[in-house]
C-alpha positions as CSV (number, residue, x, y, z in Angstrom):
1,X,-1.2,9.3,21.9
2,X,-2.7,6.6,19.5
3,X,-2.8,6.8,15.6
4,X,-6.5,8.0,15.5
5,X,-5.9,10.7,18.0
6,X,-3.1,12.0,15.5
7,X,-5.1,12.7,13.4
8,X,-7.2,15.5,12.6
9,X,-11.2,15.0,13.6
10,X,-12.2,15.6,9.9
11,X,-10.3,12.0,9.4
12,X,-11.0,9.8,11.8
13,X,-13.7,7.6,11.0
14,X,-13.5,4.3,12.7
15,X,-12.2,4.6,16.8
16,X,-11.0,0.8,16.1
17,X,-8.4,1.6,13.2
18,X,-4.7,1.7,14.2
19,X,-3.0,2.2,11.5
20,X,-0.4,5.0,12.2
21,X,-0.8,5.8,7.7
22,X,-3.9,6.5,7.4
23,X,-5.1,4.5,4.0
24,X,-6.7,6.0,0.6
25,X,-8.8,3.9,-1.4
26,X,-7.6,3.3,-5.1
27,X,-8.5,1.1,-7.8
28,X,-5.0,1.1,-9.9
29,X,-4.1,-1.8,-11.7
30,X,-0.3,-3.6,-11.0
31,X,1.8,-6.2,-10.9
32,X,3.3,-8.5,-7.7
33,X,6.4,-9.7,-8.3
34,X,6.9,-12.8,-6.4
35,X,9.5,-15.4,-6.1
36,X,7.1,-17.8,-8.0
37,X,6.4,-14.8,-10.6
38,X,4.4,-12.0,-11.3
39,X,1.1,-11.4,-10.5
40,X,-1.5,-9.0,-12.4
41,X,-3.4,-7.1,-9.3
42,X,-6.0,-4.4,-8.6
43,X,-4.3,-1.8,-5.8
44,X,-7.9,-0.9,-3.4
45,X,-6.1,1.1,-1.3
46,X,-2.1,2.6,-0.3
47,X,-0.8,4.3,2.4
48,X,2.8,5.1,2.5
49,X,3.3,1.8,4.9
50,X,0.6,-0.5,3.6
51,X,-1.3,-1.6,0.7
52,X,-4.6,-3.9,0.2
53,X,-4.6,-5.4,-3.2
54,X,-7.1,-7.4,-5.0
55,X,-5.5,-11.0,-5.9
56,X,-4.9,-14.7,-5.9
57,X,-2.1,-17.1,-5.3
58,X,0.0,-15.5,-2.3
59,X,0.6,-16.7,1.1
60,X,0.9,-14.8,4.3
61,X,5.0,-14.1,5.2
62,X,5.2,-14.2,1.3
63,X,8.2,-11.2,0.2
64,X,6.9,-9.3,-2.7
65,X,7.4,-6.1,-4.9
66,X,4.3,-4.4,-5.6
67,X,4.7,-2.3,-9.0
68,X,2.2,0.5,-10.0
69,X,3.6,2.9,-12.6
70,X,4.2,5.9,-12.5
71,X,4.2,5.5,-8.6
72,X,7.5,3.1,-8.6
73,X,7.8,0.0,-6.7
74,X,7.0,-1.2,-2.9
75,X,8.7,-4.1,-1.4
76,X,7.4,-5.5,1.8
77,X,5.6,-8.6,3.2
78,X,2.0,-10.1,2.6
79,X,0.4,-10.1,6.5
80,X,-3.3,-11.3,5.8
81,X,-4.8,-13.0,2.8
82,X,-8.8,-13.5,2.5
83,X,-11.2,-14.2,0.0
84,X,-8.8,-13.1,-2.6
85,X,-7.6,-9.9,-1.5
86,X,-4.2,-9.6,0.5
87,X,-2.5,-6.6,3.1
88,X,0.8,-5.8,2.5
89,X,3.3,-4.0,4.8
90,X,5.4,-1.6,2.6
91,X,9.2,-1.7,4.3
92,X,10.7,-0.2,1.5
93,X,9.8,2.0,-2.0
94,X,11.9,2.6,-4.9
95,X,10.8,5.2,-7.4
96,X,12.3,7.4,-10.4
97,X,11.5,10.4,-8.6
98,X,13.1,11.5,-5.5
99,X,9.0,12.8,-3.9
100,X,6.4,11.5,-5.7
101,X,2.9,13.7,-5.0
102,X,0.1,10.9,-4.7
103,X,-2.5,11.5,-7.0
104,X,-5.9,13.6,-5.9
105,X,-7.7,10.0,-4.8
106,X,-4.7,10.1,-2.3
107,X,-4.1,13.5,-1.7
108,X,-2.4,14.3,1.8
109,X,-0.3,11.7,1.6
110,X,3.2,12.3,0.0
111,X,6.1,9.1,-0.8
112,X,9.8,9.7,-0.9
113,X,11.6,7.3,-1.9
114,X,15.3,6.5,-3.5
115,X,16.5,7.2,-7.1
């Protein structure tokens, strides 16, 4: 069975997506931590694997910690970079809470991550 035919009809929009998380669009500010510093960024959207965020001066294979408060912090891998924007796989998530509830813009979707 393939990602779209997962989900429920109401939610599939495109036939060519492949994502397995579907993504919610966003527009919350953070920060990317990076091994040359952080980063000030705009989040556009977040699924619990992957995030698309609006900013300059990372590289494709780059590690880095995405931070959005109160949501916690999402380390993974930058895997396309274009015309200032960048995809990031999420391997891991760190958060205060033990189940964080997304927000309504992101409703459906719930994180769980380590205290």
């Amino acid at each position: 069975m393939t990602a779209a035919a997962a989900r429920p009809a109401h939610e599939q929009t495109d036939p060519r997506e492949r994502r397995k998380h579907l993504r919610k669009g966003t527009l919350w500010h953070g920060t990317l931590r990076t091994a040359k510093g952080n980063l000030a960024c705009a989040v556009l959207n977040l699924s619990v694997r992957g995030a698309m965020v609006e900013v300059e001066g990372v590289a494709k294979d780059q590690k880095v910690t995405l931070v959005m408060e109160p949501l916690g912090e999402f380390t993974g891998v930058v895997v396309w970079t274009h015309d200032g924007q960048a995809g990031i796989r999420i391997n891991e998530q760190r958060t205060l809470h033990t189940e964080i509830t997304l927000p309504r813009s992101l409703a459906g979707e719930t994180l769980s991550g380590d205290c």
